[in-house]
C-alpha positions, -999 to 999 in steps of 0.1 A, spaced: 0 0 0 16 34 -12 24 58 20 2 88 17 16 121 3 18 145 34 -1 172 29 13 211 25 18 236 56 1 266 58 34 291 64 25 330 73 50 352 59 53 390 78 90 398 78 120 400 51 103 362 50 76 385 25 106 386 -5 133 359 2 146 369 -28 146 410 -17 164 391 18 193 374 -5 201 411 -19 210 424 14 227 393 32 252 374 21 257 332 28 219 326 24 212 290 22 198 284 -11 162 298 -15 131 275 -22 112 271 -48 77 293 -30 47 292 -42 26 316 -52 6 329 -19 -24 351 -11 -27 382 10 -38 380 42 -39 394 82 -30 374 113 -51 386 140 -43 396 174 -6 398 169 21 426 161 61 430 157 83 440 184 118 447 177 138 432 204 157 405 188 200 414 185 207 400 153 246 403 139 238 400 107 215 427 102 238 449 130 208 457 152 173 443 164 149 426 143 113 420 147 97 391 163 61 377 163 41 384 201 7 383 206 -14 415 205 -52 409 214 -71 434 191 -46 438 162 -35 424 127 -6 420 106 -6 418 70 12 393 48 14 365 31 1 329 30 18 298 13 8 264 11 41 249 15 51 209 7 70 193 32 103 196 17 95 235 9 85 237 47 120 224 57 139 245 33 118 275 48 125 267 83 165 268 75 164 298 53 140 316 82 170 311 109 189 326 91 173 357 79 157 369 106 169 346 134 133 331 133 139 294 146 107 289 164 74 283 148 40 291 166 4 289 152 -16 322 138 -51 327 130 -54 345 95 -83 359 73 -83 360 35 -95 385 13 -127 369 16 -136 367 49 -120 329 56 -101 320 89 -77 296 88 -47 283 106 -11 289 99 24 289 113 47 313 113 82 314 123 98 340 143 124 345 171 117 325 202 103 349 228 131 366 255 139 353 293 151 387 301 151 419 284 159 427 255 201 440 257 204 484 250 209 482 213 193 503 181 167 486 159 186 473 125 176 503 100 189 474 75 162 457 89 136 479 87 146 488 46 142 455 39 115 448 56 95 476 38 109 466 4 102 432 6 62 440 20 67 462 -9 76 431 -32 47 411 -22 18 438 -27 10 446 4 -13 473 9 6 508 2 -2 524 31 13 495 53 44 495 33 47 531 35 44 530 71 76 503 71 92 532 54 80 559 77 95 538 104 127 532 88 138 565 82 129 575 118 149 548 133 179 563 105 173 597 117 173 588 159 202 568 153 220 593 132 215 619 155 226 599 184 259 589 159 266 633 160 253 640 197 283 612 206 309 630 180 300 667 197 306 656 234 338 630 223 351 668 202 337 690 233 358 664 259 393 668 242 391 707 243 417 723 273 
């Protein structure tokens, strides 16, 4: 009797996860990237993104999933194969540290819920270390929402985001030039 064919994992895409391909561009030593396919556009409800994860490739903090009664997080769902699901989970690790996969409730375009995993940092024993937020990060992040059609005014408010966290950390950058130039004067 023939062994049944296992059938494909729903996998919820929020991150850099949204354009692999956008991902590859701005890190280097990606494992090779699956073959995805195509996926629909969709919100995970009661969850958002903090950014408390230190991640050395991306020099800074990167997002993870939490739970957020009340809110929703666009993206994207795949129905993935087995083989695709285990090529995801290595590339995920890698990209955006995500090596923990939790279930999500999403809702399609027409009004469906459904189940899905995504994959995302494990949550924190202790806070989060001082650190900026990866502007690397966040561009990509917005690029690759960007990538997957997403709606506009969600990817321009990845953007938004982006360049404030660019600005802060710019500013901080000068504030810590003036005092180091201020503290060698006689």
């Amino acid at each position: 009797m023939p062994a049944a064919t296992p059938s494909p994992r729903s996998w919820f895409a929020y991150s850099v996860d949204l354009s692999p391909v956008t991902a590859r561009e701005r890190l280097s030593g990606l494992p090779a990237l699956p073959s995805l396919p195509d996926g629909e556009l969709v919100e995970a409800l009661d969850v958002d993104l903090v950014y408390d994860v230190p991640s050395l490739a991306w020099g800074g903090k990167v997002a993870r999933l939490v739970d957020a009664p009340g809110k929703k997080l666009p993206g994207v769902l795949r129905r993935l194969s087995p083989e695709a699901w285990d090529a995801v989970s290595r590339l995920e690790s890698v990209i955006a540290e995500a090596s923990t996969s939790r279930p999500v409730k999403v809702r399609t375009a027409t009004g469906a819920l459904l189940s899905a995993h995504a994959f995302t940092p494990p949550p924190r024993a202790t806070p989060a270390p001082q650190g900026p937020i990866s502007e690397a990060f966040l561009v990509t992040l917005a690029l690759a929402a960007e990538r997957a059609g997403l709606a506009a005014d969600y990817v321009e408010r990845l953007q938004a985001e982006a360049q404030i966290v660019g600005t802060l950390q710019q500013a901080k950058a000068d504030a810590r030039t003036v005092q180091a130039s201020q503290g060698k004067k006689p």
